[in-house]
Structures are given as structure tokens and as C-alpha cells.
Residue frames as a rotation matrix with the C-alpha (Angstrom) as fourth column:
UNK 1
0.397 -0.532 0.748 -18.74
0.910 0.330 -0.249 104.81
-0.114 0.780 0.615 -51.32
UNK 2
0.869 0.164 0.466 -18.77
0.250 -0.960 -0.129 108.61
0.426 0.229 -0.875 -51.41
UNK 3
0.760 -0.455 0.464 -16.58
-0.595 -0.198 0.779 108.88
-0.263 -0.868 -0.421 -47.99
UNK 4
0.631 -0.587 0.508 -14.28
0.426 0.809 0.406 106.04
-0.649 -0.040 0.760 -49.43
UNK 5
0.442 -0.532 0.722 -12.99
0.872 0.065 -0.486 108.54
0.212 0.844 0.493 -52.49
UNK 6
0.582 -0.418 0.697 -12.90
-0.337 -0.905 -0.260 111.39
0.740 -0.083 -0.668 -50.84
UNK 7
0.699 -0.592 0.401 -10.54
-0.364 0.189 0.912 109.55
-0.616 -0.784 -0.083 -48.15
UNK 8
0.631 -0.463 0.623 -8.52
0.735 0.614 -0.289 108.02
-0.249 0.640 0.727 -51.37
UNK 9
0.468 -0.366 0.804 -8.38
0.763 -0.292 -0.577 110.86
0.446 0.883 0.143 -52.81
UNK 10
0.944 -0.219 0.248 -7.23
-0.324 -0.762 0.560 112.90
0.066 -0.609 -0.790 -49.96
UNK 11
0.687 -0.664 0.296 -4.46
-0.164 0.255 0.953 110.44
-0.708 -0.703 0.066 -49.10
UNK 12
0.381 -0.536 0.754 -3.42
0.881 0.458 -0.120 110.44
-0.281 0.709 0.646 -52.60
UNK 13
0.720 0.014 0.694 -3.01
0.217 -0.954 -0.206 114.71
0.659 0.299 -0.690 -52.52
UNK 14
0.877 -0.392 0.277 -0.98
-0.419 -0.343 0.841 113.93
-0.235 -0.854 -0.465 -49.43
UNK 15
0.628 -0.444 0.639 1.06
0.313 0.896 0.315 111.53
-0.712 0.002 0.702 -50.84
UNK 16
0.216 -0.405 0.888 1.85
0.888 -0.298 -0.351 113.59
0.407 0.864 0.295 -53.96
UNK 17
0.702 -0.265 0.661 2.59
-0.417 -0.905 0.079 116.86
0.578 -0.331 -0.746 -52.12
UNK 18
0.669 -0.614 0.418 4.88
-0.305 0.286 0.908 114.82
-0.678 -0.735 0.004 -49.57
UNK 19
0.516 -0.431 0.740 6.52
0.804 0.542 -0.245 113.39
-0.295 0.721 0.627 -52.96
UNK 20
0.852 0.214 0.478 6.62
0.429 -0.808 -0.404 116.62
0.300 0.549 -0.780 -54.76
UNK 21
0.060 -0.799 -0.599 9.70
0.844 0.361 -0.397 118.67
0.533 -0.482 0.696 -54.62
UNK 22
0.285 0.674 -0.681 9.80
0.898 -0.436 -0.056 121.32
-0.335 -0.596 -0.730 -52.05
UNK 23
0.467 0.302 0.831 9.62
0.848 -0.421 -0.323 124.69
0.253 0.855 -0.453 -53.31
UNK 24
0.327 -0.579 0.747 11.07
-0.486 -0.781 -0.393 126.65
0.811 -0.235 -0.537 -50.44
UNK 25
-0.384 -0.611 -0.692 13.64
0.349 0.598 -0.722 125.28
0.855 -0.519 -0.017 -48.03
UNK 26
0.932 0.255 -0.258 12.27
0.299 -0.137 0.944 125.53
0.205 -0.957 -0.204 -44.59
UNK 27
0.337 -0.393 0.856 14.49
-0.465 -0.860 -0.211 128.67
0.818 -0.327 -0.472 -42.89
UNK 28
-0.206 -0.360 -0.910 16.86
0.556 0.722 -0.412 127.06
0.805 -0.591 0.052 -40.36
UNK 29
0.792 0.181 -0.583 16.49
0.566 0.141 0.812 127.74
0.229 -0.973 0.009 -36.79
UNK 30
0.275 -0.671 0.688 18.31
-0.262 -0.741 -0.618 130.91
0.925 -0.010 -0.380 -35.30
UNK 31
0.888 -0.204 -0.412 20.17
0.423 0.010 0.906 130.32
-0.181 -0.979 0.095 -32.48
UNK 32
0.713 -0.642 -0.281 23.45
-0.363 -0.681 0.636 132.11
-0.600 -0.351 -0.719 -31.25
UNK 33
0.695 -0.601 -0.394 26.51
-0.606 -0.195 -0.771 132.35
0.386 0.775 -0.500 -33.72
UNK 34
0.611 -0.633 -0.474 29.00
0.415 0.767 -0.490 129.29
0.674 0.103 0.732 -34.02
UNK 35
0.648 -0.755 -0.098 32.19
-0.563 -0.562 0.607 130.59
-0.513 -0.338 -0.789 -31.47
UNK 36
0.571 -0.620 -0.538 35.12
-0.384 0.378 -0.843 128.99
0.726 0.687 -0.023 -33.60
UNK 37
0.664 -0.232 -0.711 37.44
0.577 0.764 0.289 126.87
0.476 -0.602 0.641 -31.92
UNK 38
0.856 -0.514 0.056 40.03
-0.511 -0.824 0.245 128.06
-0.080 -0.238 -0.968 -29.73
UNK 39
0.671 -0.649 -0.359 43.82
0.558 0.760 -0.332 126.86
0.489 0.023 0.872 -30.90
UNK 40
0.783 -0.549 -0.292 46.38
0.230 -0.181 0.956 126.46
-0.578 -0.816 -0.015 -28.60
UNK 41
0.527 -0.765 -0.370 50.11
-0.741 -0.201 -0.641 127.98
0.416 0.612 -0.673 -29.51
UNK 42
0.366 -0.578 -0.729 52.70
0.044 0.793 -0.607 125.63
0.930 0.190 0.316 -29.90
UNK 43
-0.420 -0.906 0.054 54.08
-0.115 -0.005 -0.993 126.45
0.900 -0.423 -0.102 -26.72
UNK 44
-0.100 0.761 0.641 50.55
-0.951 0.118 -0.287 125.89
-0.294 -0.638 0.711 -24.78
UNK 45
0.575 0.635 -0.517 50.33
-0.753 0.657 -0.031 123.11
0.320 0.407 0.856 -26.30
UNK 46
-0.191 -0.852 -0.488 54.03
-0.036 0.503 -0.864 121.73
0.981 -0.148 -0.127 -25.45
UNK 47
-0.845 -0.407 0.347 53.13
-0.376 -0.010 -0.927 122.57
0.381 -0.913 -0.144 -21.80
UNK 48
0.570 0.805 0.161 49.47
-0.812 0.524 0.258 120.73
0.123 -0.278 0.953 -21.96
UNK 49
0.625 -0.157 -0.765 51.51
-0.333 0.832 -0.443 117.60
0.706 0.532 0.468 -22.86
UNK 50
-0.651 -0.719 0.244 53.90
-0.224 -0.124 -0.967 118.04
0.725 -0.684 -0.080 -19.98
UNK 51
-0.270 0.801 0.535 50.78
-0.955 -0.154 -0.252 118.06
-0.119 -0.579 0.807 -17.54
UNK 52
0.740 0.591 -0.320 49.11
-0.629 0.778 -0.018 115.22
0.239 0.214 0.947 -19.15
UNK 53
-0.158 -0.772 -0.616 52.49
-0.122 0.634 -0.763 113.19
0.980 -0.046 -0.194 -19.11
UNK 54
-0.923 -0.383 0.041 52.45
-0.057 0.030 -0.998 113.69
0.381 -0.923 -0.050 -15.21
UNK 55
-0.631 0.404 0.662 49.41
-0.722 0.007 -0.692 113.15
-0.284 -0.915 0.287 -14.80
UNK 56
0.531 0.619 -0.579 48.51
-0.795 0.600 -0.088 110.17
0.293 0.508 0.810 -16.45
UNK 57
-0.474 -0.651 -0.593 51.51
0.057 0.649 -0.758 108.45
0.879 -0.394 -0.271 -13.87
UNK 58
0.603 0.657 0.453 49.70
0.039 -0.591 0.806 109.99
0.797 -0.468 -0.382 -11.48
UNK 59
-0.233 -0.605 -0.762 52.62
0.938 0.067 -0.341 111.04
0.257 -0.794 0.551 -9.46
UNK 60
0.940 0.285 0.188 51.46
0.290 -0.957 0.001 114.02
0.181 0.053 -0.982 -7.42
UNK 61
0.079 -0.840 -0.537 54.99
0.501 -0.433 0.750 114.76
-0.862 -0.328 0.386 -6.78
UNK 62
-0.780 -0.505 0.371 56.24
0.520 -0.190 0.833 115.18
-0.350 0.842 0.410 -10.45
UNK 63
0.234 0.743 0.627 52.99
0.844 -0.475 0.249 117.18
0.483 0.471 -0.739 -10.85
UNK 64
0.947 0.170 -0.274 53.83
0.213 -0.968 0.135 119.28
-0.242 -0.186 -0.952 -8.22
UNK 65
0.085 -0.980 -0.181 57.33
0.726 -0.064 0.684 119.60
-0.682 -0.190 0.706 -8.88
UNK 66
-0.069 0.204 0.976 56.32
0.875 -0.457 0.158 120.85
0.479 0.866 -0.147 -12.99
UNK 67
0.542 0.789 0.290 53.95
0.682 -0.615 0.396 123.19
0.491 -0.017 -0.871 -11.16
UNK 68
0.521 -0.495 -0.696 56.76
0.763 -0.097 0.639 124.63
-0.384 -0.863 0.327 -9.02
UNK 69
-0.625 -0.549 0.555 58.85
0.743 -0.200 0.638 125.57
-0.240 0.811 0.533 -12.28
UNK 70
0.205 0.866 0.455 55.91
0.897 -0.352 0.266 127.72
0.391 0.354 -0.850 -12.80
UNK 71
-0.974 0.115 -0.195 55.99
0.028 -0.793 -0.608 131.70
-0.224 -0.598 0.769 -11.86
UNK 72
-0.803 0.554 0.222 53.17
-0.424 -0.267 -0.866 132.00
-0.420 -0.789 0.449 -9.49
UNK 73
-0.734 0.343 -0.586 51.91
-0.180 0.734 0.655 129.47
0.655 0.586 -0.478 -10.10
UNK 74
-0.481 0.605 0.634 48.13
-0.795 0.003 -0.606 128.50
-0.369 -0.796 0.480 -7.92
UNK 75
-0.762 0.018 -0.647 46.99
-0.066 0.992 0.106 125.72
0.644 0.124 -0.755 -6.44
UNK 76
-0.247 0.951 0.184 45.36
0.656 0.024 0.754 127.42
0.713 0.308 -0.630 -3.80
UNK 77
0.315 -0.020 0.949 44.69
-0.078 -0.997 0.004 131.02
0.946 -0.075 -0.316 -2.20
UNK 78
0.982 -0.156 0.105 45.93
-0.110 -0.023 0.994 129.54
-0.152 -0.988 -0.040 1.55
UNK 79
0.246 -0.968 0.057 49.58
-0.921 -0.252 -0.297 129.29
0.302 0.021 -0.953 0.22
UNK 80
0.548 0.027 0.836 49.81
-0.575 0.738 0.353 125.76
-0.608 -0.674 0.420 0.83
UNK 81
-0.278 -0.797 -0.537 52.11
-0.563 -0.318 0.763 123.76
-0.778 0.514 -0.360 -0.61
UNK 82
-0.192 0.701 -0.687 51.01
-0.981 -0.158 0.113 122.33
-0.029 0.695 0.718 -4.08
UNK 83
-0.547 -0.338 -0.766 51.74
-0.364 0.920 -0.147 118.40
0.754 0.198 -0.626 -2.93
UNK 84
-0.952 0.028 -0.303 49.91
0.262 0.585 -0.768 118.81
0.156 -0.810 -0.565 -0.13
UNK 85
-0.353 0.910 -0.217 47.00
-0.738 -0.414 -0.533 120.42
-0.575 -0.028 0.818 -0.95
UNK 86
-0.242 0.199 -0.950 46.76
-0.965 0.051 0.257 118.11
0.099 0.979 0.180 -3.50
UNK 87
-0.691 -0.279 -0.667 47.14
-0.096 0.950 -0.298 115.49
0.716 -0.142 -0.683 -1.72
UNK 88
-0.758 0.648 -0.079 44.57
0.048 -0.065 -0.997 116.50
-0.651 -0.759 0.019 0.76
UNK 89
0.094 0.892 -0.442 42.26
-0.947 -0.056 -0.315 116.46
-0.306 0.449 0.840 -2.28
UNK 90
-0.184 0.365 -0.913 42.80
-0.616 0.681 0.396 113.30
0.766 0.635 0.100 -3.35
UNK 91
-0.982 0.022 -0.185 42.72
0.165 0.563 -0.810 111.59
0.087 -0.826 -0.557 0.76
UNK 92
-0.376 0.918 0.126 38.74
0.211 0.217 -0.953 113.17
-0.902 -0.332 -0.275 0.69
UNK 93
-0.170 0.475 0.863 38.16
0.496 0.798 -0.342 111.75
-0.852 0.370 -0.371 -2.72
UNK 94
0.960 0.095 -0.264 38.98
-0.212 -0.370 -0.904 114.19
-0.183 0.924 -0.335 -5.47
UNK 95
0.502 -0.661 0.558 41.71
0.658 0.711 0.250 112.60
-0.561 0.241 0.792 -7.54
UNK 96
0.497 0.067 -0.865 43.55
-0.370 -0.885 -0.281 116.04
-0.785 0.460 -0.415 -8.90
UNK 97
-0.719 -0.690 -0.090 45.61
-0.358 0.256 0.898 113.96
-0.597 0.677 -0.430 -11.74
UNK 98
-0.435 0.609 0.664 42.18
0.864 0.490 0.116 112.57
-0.255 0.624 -0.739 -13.02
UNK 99
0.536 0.824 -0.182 40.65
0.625 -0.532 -0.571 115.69
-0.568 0.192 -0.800 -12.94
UNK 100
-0.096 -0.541 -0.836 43.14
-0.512 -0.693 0.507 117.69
-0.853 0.477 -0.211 -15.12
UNK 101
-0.887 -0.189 0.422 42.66
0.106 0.806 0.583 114.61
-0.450 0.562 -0.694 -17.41
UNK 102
-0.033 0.999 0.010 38.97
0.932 0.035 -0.360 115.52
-0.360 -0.002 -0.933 -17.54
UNK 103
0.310 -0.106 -0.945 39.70
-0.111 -0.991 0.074 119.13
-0.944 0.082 -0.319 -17.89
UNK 104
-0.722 -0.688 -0.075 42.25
-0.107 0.004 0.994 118.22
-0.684 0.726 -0.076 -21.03
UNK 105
0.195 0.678 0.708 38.98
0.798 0.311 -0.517 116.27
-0.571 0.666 -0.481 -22.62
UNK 106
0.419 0.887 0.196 37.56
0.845 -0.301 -0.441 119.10
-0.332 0.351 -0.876 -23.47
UNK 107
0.345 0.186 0.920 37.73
0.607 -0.792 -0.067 122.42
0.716 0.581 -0.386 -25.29
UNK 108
-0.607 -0.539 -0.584 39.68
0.778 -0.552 -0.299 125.27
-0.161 -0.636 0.754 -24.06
UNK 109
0.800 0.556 0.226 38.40
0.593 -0.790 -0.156 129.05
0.092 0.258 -0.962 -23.74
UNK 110
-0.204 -0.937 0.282 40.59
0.890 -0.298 -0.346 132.06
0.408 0.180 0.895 -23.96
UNK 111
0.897 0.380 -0.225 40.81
0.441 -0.792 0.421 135.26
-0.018 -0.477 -0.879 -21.94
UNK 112
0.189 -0.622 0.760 42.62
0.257 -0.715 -0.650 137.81
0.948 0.318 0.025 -21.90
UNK 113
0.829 0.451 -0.329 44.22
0.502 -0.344 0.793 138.79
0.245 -0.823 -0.512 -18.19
UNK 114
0.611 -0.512 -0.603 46.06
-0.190 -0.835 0.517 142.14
-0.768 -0.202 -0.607 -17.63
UNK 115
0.541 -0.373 -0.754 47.64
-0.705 -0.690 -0.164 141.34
-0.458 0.621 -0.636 -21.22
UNK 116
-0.715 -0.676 0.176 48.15
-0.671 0.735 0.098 138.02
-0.195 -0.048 -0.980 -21.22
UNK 117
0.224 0.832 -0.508 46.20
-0.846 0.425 0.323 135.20
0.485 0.357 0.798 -23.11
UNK 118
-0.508 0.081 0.858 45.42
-0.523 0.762 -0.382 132.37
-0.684 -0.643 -0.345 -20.50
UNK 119
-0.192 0.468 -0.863 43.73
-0.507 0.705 0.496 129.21
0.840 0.532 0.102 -22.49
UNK 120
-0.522 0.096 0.848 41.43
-0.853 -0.083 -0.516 128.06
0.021 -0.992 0.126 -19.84
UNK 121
-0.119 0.711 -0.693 39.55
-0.179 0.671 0.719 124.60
0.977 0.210 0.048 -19.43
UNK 122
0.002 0.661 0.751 36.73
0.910 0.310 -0.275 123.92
-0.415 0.684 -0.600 -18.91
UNK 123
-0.894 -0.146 0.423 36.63
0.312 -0.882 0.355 126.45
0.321 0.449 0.834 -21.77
UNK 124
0.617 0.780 0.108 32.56
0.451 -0.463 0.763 127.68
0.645 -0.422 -0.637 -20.22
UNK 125
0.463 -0.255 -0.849 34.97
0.795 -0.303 0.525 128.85
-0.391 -0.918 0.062 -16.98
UNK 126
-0.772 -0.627 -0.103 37.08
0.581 -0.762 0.287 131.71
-0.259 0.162 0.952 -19.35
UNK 127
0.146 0.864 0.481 33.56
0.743 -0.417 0.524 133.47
0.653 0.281 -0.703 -19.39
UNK 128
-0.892 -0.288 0.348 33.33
-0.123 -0.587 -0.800 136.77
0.435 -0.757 0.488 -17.40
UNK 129
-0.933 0.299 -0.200 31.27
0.358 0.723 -0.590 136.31
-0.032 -0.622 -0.782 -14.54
UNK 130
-0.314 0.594 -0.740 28.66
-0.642 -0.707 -0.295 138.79
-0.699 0.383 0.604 -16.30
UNK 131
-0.142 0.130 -0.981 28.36
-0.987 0.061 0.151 136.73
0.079 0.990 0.120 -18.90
UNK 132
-0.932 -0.333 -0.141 28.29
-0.268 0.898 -0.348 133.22
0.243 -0.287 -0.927 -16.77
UNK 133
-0.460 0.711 0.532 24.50
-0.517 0.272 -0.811 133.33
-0.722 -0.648 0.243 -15.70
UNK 134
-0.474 0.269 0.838 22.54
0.324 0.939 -0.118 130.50
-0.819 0.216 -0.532 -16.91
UNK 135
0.346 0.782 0.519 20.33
0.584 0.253 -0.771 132.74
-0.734 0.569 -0.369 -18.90
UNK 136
0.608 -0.294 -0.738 22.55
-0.703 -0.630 -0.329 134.42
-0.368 0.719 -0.590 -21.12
UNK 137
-0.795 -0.567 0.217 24.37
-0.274 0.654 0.705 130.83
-0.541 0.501 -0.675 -22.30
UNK 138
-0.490 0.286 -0.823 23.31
-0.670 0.480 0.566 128.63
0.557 0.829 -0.044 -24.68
UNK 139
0.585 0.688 0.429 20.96
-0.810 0.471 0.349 125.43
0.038 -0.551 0.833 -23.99
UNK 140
0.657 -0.593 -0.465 24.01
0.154 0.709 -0.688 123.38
0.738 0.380 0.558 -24.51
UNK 141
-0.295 -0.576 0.762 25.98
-0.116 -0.770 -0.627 125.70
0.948 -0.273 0.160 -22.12
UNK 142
-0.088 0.472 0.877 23.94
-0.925 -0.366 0.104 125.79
0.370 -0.802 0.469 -19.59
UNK 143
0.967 0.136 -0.217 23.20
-0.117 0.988 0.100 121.83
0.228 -0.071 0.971 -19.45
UNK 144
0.214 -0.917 -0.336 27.29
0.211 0.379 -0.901 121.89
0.954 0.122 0.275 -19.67
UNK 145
-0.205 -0.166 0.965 27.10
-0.717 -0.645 -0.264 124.39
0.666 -0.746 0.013 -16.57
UNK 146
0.351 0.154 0.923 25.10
-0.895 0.344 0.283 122.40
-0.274 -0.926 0.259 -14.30
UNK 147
0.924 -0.086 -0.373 26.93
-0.001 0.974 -0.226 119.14
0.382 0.209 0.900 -15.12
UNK 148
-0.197 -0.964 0.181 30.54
0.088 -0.202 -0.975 120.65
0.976 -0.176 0.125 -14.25
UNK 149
-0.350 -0.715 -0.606 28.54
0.275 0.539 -0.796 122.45
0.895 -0.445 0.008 -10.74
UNK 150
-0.439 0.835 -0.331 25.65
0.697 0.549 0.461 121.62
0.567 -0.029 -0.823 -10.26
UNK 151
0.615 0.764 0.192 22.79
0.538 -0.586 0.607 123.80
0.576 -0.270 -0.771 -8.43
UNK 152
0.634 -0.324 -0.702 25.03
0.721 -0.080 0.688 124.91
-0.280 -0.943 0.183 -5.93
UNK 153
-0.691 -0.714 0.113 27.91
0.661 -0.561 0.498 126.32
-0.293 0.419 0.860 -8.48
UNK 154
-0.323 0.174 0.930 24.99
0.864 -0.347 0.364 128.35
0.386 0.922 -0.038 -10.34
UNK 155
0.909 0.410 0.068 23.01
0.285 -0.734 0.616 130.52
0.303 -0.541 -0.785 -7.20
UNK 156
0.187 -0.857 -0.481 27.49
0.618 -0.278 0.735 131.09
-0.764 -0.434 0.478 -6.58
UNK 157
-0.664 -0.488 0.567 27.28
0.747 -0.410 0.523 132.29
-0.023 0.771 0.637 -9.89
UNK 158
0.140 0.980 0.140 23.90
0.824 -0.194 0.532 133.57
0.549 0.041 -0.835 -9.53
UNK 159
0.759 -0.004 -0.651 25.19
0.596 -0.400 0.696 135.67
-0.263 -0.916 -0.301 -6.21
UNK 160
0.938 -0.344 -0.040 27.84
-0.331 -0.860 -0.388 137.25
0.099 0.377 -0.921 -8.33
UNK 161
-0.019 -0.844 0.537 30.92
-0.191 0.530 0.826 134.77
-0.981 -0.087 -0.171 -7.83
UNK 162
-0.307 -0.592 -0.746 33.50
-0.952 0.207 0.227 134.00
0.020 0.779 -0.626 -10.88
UNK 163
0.254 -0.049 -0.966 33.52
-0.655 0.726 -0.209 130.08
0.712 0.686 0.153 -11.65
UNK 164
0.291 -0.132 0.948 33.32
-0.954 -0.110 0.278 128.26
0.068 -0.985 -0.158 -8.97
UNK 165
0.966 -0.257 0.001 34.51
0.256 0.962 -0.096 124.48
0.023 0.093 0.995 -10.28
UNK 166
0.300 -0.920 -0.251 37.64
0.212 -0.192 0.958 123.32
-0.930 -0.340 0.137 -10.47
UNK 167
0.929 0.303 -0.214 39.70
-0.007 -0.563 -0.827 124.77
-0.371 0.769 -0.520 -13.37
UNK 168
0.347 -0.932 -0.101 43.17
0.596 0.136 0.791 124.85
-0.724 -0.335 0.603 -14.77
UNK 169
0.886 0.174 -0.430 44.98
-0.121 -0.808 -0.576 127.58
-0.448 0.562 -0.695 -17.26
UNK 170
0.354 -0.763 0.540 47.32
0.782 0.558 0.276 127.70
-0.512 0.325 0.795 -19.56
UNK 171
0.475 0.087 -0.876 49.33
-0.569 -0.729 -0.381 131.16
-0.672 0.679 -0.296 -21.05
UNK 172
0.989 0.136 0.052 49.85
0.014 0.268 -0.963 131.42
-0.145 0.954 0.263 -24.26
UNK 173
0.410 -0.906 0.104 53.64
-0.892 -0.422 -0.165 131.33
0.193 -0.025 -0.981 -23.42
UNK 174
0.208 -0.040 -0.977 53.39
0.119 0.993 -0.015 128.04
0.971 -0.113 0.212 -22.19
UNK 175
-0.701 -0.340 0.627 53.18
-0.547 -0.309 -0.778 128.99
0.458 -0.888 0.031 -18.25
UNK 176
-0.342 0.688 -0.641 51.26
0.450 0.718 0.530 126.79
0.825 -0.107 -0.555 -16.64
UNK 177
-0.621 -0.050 0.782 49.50
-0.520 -0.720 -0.459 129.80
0.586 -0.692 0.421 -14.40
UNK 178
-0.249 -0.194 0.949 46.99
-0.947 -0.155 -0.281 127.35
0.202 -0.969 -0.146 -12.25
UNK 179
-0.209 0.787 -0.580 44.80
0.475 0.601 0.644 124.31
0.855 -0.141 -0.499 -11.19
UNK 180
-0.948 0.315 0.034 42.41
-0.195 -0.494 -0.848 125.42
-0.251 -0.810 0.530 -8.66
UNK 181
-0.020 1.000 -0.018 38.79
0.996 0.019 -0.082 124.87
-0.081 -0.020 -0.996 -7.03
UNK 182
0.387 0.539 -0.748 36.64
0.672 -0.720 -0.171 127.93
-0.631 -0.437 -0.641 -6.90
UNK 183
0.894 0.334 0.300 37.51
0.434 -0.811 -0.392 131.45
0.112 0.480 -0.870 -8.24
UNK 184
0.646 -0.760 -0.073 41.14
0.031 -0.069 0.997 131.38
-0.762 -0.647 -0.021 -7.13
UNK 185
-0.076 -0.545 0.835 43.57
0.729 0.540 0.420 132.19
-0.680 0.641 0.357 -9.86
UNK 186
-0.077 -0.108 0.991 42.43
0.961 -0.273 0.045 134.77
0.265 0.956 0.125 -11.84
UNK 187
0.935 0.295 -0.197 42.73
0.352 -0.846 0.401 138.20
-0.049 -0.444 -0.895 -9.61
């Protein structure tokens, strides 16, 4: 009988303390400082929409034509032209009108190069390449990292290489400055 109140009367001290209101909020959980979004100017934005238009027809012509209209513009560091590279990526199975589409998803980043603000997506690629190793991101970041490129992209980053996925930029003029695999684009 003894063991029966003092088990009552325990689960009734728990019950009223779990009731009870709490006295000090529990102290949230530090973890690295919000980054605020990044908005696009009106004129990055006018030339995302242009992109997307052409590539949601998926015509790589009228993609590469846009991209033409571009000064110096890059598609990629052999000087090929941008229809045919492009087309050689989508004949061994990368589809470059879906993958700017994929890029758009998401969140730009912004950098700054030689005076000029590039809006860059995936926004994790406008990181400097100091600032790209796994352990100096977030656990969100990092999980984002190796999803975009995979083991392979990180010991490139690891080894001192820029971003090695693919990537596309926008300046804040509305230049559309590339789409590119690898680290091409921003020297």
C-alpha cells in the first residue's frame, strides 16, 4: 500500500509541475544568424523572366540566341558555341532548359565581381570558395551542398576549387553574364 502512494503521489507532482506554468522560457538554440533574403532589381528580374520564357519552350535556339544578346556572355571556357554546347549537354542527358528551371526554384545569392553585383543561383554557389567548405556552412547548407554535388563536388571544393555544379548569374543590370558547369564564369 505504502509503494502504491508514493507512486500516486509522485505521478500526481509530475502531473502538476507539467500543468503548472513555466517560469522561465527555455533559451532557444544558437545557431548562425538568419542571412535575409536576397531581392532581385527590377531589371534582374525582367531578365530572369526572359530566361524562364525560353526555357520553359525549351527551344535551345531562342535560349541561345537571348544568350548571344549578352556581353560576354559564358556557356563554356572552350569558346564553343552556346547551341552547341548545349546541345551536347542535353544528347548525354543533361537537359540545360530544365536545369535553369531548377536553378530559378530556388533562392539567389549575391556577389560582388570587380564592381558589379551578379545574383547567382544556386544562391550556396555566390559563396567564396573560402567560405564553401562543408564545415564552415550550416547543417542545412551543407545537406543543400551535397545534394546539388555530391561527394565528388565537395573533396573539388575540399582541394581548393570555386563551385563546381552547374550555375547561372544574373547582374544587377539585367545582363545575363552566364550558365555554366564547373567554376567557369566568374574569373
Amino acid at each position: 500500500m505504502r509503494c502504491a502512494s508514493f507512486t500516486l503521489a509522485a505521478c500526481l507532482a509530475l502531473l502538476l509541475a507539467a500543468c503548472a506554468p513555466a517560469e522561465q522560457a527555455a533559451a532557444p538554440v544558437a545557431g548562425p544568424p538568419a542571412r535575409p533574403p536576397v531581392s532581385l532589381t527590377p531589371e534582374a528580374e525582367a531578365m530572369k523572366a526572359a530566361i524562364l520564357r525560353e526555357a520553359e519552350r525549351g527551344a535551345l535556339r531562342s535560349l541561345a540566341r537571348l544568350a548571344g544578346e549578352q556581353e560576354g556572355f559564358m556557356s563554356n571556357v572552350g569558346g564553343r558555341d552556346h547551341f552547341e554546347f548545349w546541345d551536347l549537354l542535353r544528347r548525354t542527358g543533361v537537359d540545360p532548359n530544365r536545369k535553369l528551371r531548377d536553378l530559378f526554384e530556388g533562392p539567389p545569392g549575391k556577389r560582388e565581381i570587380d564592381g558589379e553585383i551578379w545574383f547567382v543561383w544556386p544562391d550556396i554557389a555566390a559563396k567564396d570558395v573560402r567560405d564553401l567548405i562543408p564545415e564552415k556552412l550550416t547543417f542545412v547548407e551543407r545537406r543543400r551542398l551535397r545534394e546539388l554535388i555530391g561527394e565528388d563536388g565537395i573533396d573539388r571544393i575540399r582541394a581548393g576549387e570555386g563551385y563546381p555544379g552547374m550555375r547561372t548569374a544574373i547582374s544587377a543590370e539585367g545582363r545575363w553574364v552566364y550558365f555554366v558547369l564547373g567554376q567557369d564564369g566568374e574569373e
